[in-house]
N, C-alpha and C positions, 0 to 999 in steps of 0.2 A: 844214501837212500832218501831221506830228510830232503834232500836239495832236489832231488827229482821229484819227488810228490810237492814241493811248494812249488818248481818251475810248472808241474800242470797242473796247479790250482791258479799261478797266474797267465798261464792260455787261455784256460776256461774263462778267466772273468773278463780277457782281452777280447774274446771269444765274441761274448755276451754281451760287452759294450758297443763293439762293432755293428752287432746285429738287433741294438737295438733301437726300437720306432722313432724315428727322426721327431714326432710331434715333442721331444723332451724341450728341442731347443728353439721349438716355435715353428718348424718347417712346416708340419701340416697345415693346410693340403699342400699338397709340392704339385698336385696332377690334375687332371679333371676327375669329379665326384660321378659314380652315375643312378640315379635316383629313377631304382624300379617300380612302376605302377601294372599292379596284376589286373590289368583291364585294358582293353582294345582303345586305342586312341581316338579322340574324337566325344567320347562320353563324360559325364561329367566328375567323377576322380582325375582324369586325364586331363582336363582342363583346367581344374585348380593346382596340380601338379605343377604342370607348366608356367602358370605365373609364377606361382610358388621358385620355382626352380631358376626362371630370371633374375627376378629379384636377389635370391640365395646367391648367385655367381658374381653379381656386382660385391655382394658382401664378402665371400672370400678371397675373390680374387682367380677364382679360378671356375673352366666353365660346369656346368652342370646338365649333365644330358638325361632325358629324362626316356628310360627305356621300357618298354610295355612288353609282359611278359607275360601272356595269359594263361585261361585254362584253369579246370577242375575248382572253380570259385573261387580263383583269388591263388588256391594252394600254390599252383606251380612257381608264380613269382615271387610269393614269401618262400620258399623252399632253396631259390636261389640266391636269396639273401640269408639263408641258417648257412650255406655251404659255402657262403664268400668268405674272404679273408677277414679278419674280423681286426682293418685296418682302418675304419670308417668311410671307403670308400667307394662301399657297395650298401646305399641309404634303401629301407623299405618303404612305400606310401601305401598305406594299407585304408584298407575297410574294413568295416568289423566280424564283415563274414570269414575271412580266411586266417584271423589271430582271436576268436573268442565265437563268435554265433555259430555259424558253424558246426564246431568241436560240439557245442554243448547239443547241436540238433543232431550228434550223434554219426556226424562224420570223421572218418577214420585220416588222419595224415600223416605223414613220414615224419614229422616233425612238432615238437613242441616249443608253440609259443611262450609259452609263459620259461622255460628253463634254456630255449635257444637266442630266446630275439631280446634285445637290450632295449628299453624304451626311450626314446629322446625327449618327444615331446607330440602332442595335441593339436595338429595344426587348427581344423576347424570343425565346425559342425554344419550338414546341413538338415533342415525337417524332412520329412515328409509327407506325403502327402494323401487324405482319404477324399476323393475323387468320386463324383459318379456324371452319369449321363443325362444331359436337361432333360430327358422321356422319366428320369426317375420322381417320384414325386416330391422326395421327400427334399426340402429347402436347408433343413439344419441337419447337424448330427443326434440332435434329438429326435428329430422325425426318422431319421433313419433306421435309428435303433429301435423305437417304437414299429416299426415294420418288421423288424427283425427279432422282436420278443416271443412274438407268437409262434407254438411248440409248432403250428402246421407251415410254418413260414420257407418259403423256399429260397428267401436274398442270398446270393452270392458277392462275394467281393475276388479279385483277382491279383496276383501278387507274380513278381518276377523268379516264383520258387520256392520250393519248401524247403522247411530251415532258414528262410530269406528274413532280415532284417522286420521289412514288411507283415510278413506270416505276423513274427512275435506281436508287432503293432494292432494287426489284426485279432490275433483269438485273444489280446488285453482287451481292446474291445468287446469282445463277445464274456469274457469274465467280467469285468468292472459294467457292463449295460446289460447285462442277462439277458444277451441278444446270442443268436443263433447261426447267425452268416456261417455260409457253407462256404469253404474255403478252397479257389480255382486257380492249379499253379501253371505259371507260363516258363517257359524260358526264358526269361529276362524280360525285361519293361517292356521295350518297341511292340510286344504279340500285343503285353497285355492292355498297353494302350490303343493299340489296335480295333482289337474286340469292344473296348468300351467305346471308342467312337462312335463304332459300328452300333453300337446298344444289344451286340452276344453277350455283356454281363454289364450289370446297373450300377457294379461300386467296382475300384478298384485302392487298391494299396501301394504306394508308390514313391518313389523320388520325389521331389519338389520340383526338379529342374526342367526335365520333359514338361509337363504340365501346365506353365505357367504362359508360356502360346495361347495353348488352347484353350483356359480357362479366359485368359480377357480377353482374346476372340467369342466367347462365347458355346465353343463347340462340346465343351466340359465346364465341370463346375466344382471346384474345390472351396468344399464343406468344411474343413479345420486343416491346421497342420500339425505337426504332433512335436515340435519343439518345447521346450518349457517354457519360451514366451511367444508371441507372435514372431513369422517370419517379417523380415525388413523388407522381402522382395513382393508380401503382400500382407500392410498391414492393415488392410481392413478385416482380412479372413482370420477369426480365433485361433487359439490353439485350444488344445483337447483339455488341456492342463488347465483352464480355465471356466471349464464345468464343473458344479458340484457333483458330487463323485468321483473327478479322477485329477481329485490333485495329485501330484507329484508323477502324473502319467508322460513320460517322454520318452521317445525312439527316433533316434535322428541316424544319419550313412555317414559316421565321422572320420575323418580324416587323422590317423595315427602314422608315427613316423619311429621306425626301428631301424636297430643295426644288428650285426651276428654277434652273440654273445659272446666277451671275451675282451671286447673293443676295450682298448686302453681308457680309463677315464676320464683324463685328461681333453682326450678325443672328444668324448661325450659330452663332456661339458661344454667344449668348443663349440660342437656344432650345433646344442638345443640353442645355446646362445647366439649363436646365426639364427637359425629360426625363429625364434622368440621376436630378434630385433627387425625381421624381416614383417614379419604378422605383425609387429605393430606400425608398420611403415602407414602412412594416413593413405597413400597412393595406390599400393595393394590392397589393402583392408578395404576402400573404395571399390574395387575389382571384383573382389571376394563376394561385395555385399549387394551387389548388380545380381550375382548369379544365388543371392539365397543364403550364402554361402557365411557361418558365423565365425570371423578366424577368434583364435585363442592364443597359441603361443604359451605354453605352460611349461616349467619345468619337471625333467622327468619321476620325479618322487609325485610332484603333484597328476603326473597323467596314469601311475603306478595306483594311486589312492581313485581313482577316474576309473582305473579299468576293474578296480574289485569293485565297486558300485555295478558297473555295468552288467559285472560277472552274477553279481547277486541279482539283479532284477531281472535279466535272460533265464537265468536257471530257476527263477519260482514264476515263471511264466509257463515254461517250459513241464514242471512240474505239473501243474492245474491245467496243464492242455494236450500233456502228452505228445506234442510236436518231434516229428522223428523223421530223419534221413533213411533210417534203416529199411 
């Protein structure tokens, strides 16, 4: 009896070595990676993905196809990364709306971020941008907000969405300058920059990237950006954070990179350390900083200590403005 139950204890553990993740003896990646962006190709996640993603496949050795999975703000392409195999070879490039803003503006998902998705790393940040129309009067974000104090004030500003990134930038705004802006949600950028061209609304709340056309053509004019230092891609324009009153004020569309929870660590370490090495390439980072775009490359503990920061400044924003999906 003895010799029967030791021969299926050593099955099982013959079992168990057979099947298990090849990264022990260095194989990984053995296959192409495929590196999901939950946003329509062509926009600006989708484009730093993709450099992103060249660069990564010289560095592993293998290629890296970069898949766009849209819908329901982000959710549905993180949702297919909780439900990948959690071998590391279903990568997430996220935004902050569909792994933290979002959630706290009170939308409802199949999934949790914080207990499904494994963080890698921080690839980069970009600002954005508070925008209005040369018909507006106002030259600074001081003048603006002085438009916008008075209790009979009717300014609006316009934003890709409630709940949106923007929103949050916006009513910190309206807290920190005890300004008033009535807040106008669009479907995404393209309306809302639309409408401002147009001068149907005076301010908007926005990307960096769209913007920066038409701001040195002249057809718009961007008044700050809301990084924590100046944007590289325009550094004559402040940031916000550099007014008295709103130090430590930043809201930037950063670029976060998960895997499905469970992934080997091994795994994980591998791959931030691709990334890492990739984001400090002088060639990329050049690329990156064309488009606005500030890369980081951080390890995952250190983007782990990054996302409760961000978690804590979205949530007592959210608190003092009552911002809701619901």
């Amino acid at each position: 009896m003895m010799q029967v139950k030791r021969r299926q204890i050593v099955a099982v553990l013959a079992t168990m070595a057979f099947c298990a993740p090849t990264f022990a003896d260095g194989a990984w990646p053995d296959r192409p990676l495929k590196l999901v962006v939950p946003y329509p190709a062509g926009g600006g996640t989708d484009f730093s993905a993709r450099l992103i993603a060249q660069a990564l496949s010289k560095k592993l050795g293998q290629t890296v196809i970069v898949e766009n999975k849209t819908g329901a703000s982000g959710a549905i392409g993180a949702q297919s990364v909780v439900q990948s195999k959690p071998d590391g070879y279903s990568v997430l490039f996220a935004s902050p709306a569909e792994v933290l803003v979002s959630r706290i503006a009170g939308q409802k998902t199949s999934y949790d971020p914080d207990t499904e998705l494994e963080p890698i790393t921080l690839a980069g940040e970009l600002p954005l941008a508070i925008v209005v129309n040369p018909a507006t009067p106002a030259k600074t974000l001081q003048e603006l907000l002085s438009l916008a104090q008075s209790d009979s004030s009717t300014l609006s500003y316009g934003s890709p969405g409630t709940g949106s990134t923007m929103q949050f930038a916006g009513e910190q705004l309206n807290i920190s300058g005890h300004a008033h802006m009535l807040h106008v949600p669009y479907r995404g950028a393209a309306p809302a920059i639309a409408d401002l061209l147009g001068n149907q609304i005076p301010v908007a709340v926005v990307g960096l990237q769209p913007v920066l056309a038409p701001h040195k053509a002249g057809t718009l004019r961007v008044l700050v950006t809301t990084g924590a230092k100046r944007s590289s891609a325009l550094p004559d324009v402040p940031a916000v954070a550099e007014l008295p009153g709103f130090e430590g004020y930043r809201f930037t569309n950063w670029f976060g990179v998960y895997v499905a929870k469970g992934t080997p660590q091994p795994i994980v370490q591998k791959l931030s350390a691709a990334f890492q090495n990739v984001l400090h390439e002088p060639v990329l980072r050049d690329k990156l900083l064309e488009q606005g775009v500030e890369p980081i490359g951080n390890t995952p503990q250190e983007f782990r200590q990054f996302l409760v920061s961000e978690k804590n400044r979205y949530e007592a924003v959210q608190k003092k403005s009552g911002i809701t999906l619901k």
